[in-house]
MDAnalysis code that builds the backbone (N, CA, C; Angstrom):
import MDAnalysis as mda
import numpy as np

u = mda.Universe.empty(417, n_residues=139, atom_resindex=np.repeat(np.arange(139), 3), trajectory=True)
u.add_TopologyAttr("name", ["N", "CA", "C"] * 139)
u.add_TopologyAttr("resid", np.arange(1, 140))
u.add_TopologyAttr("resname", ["UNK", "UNK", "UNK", "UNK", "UNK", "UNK", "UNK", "UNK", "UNK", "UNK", "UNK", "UNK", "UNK", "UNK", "UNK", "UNK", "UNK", "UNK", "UNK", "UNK", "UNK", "UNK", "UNK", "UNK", "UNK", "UNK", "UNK", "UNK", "UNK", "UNK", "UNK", "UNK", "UNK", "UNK", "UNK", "UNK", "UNK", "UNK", "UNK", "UNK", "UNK", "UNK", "UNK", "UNK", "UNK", "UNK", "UNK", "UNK", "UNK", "UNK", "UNK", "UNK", "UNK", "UNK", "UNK", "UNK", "UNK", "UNK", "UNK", "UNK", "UNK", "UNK", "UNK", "UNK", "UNK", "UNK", "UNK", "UNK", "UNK", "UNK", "UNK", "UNK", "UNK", "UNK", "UNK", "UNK", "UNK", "UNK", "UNK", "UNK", "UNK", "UNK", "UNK", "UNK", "UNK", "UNK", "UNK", "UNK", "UNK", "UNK", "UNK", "UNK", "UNK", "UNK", "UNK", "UNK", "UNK", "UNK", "UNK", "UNK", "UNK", "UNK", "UNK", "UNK", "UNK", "UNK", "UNK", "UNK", "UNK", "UNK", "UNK", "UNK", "UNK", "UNK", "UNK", "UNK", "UNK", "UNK", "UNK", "UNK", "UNK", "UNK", "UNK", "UNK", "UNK", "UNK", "UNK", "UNK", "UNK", "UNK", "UNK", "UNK", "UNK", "UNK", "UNK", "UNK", "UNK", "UNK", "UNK"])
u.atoms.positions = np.array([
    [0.846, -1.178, 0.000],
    [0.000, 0.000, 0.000],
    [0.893, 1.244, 0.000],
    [0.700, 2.185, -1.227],
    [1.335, 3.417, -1.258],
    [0.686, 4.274, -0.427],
    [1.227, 4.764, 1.075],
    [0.551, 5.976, 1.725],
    [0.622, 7.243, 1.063],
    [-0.454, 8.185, 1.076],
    [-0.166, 9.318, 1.156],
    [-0.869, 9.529, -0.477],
    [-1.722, 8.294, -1.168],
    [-1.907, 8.040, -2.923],
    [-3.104, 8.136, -2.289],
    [-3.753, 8.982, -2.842],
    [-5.720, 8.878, -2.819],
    [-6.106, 8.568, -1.629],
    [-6.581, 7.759, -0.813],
    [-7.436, 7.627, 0.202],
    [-6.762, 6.355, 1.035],
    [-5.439, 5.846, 0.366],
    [-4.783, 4.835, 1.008],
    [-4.674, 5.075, 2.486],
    [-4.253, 6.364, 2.990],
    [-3.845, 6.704, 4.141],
    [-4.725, 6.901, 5.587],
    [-6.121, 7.282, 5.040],
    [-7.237, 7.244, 5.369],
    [-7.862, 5.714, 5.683],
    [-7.588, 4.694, 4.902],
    [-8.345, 3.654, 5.075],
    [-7.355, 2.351, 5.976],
    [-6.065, 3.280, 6.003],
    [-4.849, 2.440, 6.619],
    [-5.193, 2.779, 8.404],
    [-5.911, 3.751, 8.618],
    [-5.862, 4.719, 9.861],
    [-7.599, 3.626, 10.491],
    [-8.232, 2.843, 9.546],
    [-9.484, 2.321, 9.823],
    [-10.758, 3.963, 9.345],
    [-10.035, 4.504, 8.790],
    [-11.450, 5.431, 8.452],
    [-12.336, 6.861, 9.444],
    [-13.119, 6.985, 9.323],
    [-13.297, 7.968, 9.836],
    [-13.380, 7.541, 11.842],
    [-13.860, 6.110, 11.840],
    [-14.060, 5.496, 13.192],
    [-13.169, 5.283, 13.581],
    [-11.764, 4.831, 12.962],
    [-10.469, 4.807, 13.105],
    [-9.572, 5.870, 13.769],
    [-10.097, 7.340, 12.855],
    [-9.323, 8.572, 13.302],
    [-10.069, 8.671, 14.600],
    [-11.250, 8.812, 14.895],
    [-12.033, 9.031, 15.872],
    [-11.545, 8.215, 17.229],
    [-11.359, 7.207, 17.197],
    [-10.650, 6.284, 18.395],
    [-8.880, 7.093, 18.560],
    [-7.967, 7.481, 17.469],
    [-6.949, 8.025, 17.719],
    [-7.092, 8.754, 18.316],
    [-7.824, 10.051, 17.755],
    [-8.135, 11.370, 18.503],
    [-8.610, 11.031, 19.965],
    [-9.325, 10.185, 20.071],
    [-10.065, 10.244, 21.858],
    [-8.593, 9.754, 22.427],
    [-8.432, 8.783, 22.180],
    [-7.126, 8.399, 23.170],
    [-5.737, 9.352, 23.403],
    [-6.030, 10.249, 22.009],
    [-5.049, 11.439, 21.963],
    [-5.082, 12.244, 23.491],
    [-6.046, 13.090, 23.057],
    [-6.856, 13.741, 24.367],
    [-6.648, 12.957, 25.077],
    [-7.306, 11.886, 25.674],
    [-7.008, 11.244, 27.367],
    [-6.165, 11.398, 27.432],
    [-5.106, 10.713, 26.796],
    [-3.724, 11.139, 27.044],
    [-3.364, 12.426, 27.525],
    [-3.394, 13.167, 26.444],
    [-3.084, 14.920, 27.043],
    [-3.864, 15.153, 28.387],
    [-4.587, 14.405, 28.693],
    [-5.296, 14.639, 29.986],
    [-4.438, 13.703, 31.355],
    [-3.696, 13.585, 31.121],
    [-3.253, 12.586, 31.893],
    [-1.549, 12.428, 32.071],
    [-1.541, 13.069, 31.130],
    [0.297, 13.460, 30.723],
    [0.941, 14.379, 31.122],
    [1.519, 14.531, 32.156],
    [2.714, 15.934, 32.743],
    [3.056, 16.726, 31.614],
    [3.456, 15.348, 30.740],
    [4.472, 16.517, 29.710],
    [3.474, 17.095, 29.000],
    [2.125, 16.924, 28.744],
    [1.327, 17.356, 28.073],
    [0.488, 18.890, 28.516],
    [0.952, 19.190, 30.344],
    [0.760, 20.012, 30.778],
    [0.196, 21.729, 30.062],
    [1.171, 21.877, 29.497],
    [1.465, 23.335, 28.828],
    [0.059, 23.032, 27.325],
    [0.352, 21.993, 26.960],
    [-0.622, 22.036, 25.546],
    [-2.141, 21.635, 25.839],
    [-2.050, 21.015, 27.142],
    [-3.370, 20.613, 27.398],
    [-3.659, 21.884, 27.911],
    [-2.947, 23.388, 28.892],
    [-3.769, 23.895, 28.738],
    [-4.183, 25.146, 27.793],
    [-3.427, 25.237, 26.412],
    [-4.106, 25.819, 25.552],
    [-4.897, 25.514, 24.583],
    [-5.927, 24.372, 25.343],
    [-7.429, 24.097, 25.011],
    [-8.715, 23.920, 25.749],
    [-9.428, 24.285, 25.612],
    [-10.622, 24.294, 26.256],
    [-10.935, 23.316, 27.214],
    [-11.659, 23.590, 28.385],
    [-11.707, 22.829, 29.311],
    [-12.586, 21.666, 29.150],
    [-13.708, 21.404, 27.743],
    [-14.356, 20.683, 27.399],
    [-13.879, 20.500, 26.094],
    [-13.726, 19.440, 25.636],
    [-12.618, 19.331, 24.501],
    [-13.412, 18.241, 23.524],
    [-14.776, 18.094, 23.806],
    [-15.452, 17.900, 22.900],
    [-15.250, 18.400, 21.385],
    [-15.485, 20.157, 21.349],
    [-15.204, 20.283, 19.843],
    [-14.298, 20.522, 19.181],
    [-12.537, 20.502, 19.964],
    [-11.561, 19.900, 20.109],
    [-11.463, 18.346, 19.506],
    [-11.893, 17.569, 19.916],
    [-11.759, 15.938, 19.596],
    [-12.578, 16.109, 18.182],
    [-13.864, 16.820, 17.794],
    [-14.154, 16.694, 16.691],
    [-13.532, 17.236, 15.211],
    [-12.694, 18.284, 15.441],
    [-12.078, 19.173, 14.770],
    [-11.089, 18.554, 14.312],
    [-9.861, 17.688, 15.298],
    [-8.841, 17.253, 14.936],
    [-9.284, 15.669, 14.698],
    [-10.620, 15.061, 14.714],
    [-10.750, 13.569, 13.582],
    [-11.316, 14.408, 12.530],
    [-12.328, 15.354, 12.185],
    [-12.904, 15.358, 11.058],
    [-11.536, 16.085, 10.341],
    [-11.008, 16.537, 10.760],
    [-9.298, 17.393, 10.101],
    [-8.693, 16.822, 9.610],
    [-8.581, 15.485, 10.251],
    [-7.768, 14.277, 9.743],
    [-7.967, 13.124, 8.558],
    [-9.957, 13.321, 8.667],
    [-9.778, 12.676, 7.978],
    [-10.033, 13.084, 6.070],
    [-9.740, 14.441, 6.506],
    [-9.626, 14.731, 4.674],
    [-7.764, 15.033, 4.944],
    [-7.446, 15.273, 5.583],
    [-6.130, 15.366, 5.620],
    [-5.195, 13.948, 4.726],
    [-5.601, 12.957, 5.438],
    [-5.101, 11.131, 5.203],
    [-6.061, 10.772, 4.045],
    [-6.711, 12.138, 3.191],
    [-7.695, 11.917, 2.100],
    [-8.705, 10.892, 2.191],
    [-9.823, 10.939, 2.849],
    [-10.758, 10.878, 2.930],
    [-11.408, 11.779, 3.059],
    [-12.886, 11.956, 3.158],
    [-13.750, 12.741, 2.881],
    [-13.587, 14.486, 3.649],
    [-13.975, 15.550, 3.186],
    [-13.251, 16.796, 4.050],
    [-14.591, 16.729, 5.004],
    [-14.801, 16.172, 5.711],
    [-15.361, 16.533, 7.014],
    [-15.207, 17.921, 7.537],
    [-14.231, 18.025, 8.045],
    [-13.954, 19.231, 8.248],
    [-14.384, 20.703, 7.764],
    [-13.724, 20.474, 6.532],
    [-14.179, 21.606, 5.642],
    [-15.930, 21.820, 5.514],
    [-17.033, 20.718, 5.215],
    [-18.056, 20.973, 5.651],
    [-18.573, 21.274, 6.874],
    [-17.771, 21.003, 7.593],
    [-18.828, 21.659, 8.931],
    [-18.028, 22.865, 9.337],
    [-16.739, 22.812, 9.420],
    [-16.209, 24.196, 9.753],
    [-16.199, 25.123, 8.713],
    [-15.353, 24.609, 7.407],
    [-14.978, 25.625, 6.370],
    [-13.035, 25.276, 6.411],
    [-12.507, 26.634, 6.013],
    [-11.395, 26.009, 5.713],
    [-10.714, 26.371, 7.026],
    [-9.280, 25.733, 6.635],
    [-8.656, 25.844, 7.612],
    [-7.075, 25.642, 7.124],
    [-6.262, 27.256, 7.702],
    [-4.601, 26.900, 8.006],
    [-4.130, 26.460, 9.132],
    [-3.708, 25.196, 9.041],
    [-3.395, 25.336, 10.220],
    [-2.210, 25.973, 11.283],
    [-0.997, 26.473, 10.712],
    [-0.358, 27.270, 11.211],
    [-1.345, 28.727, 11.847],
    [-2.486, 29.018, 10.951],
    [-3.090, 29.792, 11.114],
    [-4.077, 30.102, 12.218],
    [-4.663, 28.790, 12.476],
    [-5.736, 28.451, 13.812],
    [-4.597, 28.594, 14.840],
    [-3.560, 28.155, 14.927],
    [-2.606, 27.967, 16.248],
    [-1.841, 28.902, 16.165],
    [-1.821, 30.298, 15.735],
    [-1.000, 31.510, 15.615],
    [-1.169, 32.114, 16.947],
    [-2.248, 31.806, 17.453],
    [-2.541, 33.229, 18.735],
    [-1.617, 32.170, 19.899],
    [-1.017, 31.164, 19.793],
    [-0.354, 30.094, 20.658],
    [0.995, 29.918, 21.128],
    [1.340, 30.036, 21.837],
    [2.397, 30.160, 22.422],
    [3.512, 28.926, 22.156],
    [3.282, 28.077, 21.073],
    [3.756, 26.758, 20.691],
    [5.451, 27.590, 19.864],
    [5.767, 26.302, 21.267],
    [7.936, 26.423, 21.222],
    [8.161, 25.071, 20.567],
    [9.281, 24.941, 20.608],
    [9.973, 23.386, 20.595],
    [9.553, 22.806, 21.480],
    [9.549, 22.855, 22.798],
    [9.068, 22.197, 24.200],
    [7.194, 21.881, 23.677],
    [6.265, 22.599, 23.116],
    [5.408, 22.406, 23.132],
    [5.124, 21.376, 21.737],
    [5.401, 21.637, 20.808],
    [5.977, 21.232, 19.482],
    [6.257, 19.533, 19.967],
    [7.200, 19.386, 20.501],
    [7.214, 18.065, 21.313],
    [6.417, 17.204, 22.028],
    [6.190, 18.108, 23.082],
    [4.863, 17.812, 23.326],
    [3.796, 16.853, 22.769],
    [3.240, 17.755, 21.866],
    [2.315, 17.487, 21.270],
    [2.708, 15.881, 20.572],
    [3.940, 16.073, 19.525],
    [4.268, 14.635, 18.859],
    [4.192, 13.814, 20.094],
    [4.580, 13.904, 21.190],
    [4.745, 12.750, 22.061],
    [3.788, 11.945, 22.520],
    [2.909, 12.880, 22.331],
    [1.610, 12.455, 23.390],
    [0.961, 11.870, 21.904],
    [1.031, 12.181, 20.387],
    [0.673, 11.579, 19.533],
    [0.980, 10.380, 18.977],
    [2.559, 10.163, 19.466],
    [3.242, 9.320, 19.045],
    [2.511, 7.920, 20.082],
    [2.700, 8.146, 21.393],
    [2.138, 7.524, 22.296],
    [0.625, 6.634, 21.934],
    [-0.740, 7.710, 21.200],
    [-1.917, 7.277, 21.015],
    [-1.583, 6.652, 19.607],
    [-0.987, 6.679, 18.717],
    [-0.963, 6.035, 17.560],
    [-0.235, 4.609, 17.653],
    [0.889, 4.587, 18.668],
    [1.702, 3.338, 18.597],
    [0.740, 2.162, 19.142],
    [-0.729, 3.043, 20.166],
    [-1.562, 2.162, 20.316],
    [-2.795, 1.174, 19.713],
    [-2.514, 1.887, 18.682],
    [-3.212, 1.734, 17.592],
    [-2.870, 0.010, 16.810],
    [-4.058, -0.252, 16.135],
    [-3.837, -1.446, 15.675],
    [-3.375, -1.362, 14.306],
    [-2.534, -0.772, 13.864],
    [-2.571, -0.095, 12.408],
    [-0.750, -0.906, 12.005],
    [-1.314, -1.209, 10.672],
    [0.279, -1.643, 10.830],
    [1.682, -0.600, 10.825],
    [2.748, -0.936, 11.279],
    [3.775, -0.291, 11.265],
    [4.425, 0.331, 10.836],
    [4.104, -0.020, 9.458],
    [4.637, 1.294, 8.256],
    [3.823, 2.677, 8.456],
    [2.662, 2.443, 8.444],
    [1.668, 3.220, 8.423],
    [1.823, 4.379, 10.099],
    [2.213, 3.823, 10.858],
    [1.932, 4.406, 12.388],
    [3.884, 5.450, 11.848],
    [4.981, 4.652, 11.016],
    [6.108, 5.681, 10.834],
    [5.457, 6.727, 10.271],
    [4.915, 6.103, 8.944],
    [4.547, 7.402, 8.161],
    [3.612, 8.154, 8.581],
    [2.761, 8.035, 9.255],
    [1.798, 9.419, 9.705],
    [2.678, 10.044, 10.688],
    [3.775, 9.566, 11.608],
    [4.152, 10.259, 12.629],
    [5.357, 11.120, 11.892],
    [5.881, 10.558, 10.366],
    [7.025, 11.508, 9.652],
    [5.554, 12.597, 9.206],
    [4.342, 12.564, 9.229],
    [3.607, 13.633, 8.400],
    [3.275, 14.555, 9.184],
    [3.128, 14.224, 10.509],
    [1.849, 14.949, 11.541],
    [3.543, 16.135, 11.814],
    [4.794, 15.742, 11.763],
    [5.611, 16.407, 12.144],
    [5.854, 17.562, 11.126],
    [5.775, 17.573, 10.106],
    [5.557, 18.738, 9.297],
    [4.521, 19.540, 9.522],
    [3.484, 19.811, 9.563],
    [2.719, 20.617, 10.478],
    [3.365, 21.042, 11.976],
    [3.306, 20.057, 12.278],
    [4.045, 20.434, 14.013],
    [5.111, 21.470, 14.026],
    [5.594, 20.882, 13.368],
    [6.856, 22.378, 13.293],
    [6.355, 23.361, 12.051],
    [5.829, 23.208, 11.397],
    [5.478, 24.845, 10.526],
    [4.469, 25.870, 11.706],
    [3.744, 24.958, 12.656],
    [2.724, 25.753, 13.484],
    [3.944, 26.686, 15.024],
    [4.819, 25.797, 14.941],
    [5.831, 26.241, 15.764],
    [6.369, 27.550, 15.149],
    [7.048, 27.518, 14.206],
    [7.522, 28.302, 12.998],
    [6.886, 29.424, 13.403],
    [5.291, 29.421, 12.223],
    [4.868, 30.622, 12.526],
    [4.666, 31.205, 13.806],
    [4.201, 30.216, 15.059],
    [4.254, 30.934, 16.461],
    [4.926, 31.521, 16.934],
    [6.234, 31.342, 16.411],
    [7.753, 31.655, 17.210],
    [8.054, 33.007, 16.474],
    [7.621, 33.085, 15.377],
    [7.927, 34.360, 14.279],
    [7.028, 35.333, 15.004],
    [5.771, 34.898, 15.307],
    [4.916, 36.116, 15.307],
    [4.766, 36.404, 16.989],
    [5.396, 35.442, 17.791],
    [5.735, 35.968, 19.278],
    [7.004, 37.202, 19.477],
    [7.898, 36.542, 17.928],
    [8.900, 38.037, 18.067],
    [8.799, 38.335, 17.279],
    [7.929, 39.190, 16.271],
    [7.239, 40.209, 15.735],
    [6.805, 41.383, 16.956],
    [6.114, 40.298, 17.907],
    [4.939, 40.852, 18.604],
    [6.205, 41.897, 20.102],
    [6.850, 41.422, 20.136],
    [7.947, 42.077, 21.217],
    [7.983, 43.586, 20.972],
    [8.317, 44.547, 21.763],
    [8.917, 45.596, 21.371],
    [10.454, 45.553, 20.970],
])
C-alpha cells in the first residue's frame, strides 16, 4: 500500500471510526500526561469540539472525505494555532503524546512511521509561525 496516494492513508488509519478512536485516546492522554501540561492547557476545558475538529481534520487530511471543511470551512493550520504560544518544548509535546496514542493503535507499522514523519511537518510549521509572530509581537 502506497501511503499518502488517494485515500490509502485514510483507510490504513481504519477510516473515519479509526481517526475518531486516535483522537479520543489522543486527548485522554493529554489529559493525563505531565508533559502534556502546557498544551493541554491551551485548550478548552471541554474538549469535545476539540476531539471533533482534529478527527474530522484528519480525515480529509489522510484523504478521505473533508469533514472538516463541511462543517467548519477552511482551515490553516499554522493559522488556527498563531494566537499560541507553541515552542519546541510544546511542538514536542504534542508529537509525544501523539506518538504515544498512535503506537496504540492497531494499524500496521509502516503506516503508524509514516503518519508520525507527516503529523511532524505541520508540528513544526505551526511552531515556525508561532515563534515568528511571538517576536514580531515584542517591542
Amino acid at each position: 500500500m502506497t501511503y499518502g496516494v488517494g485515500d490509502a492513508s485514510f483507510q490504513a488509519a481504519g477510516g473515519e471510526a479509526g481517526l475518531r478512536k486516535l483522537v479520543d485516546l489522543f486527548y485522554d492522554l493529554m489529559d493525563s500526561r505531565e508533559v502534556a501540561r502546557v498544551i493541554r492547557a491551551m485548550h478548552p476545558a471541554d474538549l469535545s469540539t476539540s476531539r471533533d475538529k482534529l478527527a474530522t481534520f484528519l480525515c480529509g487530511w489522510l484523504g478521505g472525505p473533508r469533514l472538516y471543511q463541511a462543517k467548519y470551512g477552511g482551515i490553516s493550520i499554522p493559522g488556527v494555532h498563531a494566537h499560541l504560544a507553541v515552542d519546541a518544548a510544546a511542538r514536542d509535546a504534542w508529537l509525544a503524546i501523539m506518538a504515544e496514542a498512535v503506537a496504540a493503535q492497531d494499524w500496521d507499522e509502516a503506516f503508524k512511521i509514516y503518519l508520525m514523519r507527516q503529523l511532524a511537518v505541520p508540528a513544526e510549521r505551526v511552531r515556525v509561525v508561532c515563534e515568528q509572530l511571538q517576536t514580531e509581537s515584542k517591542p
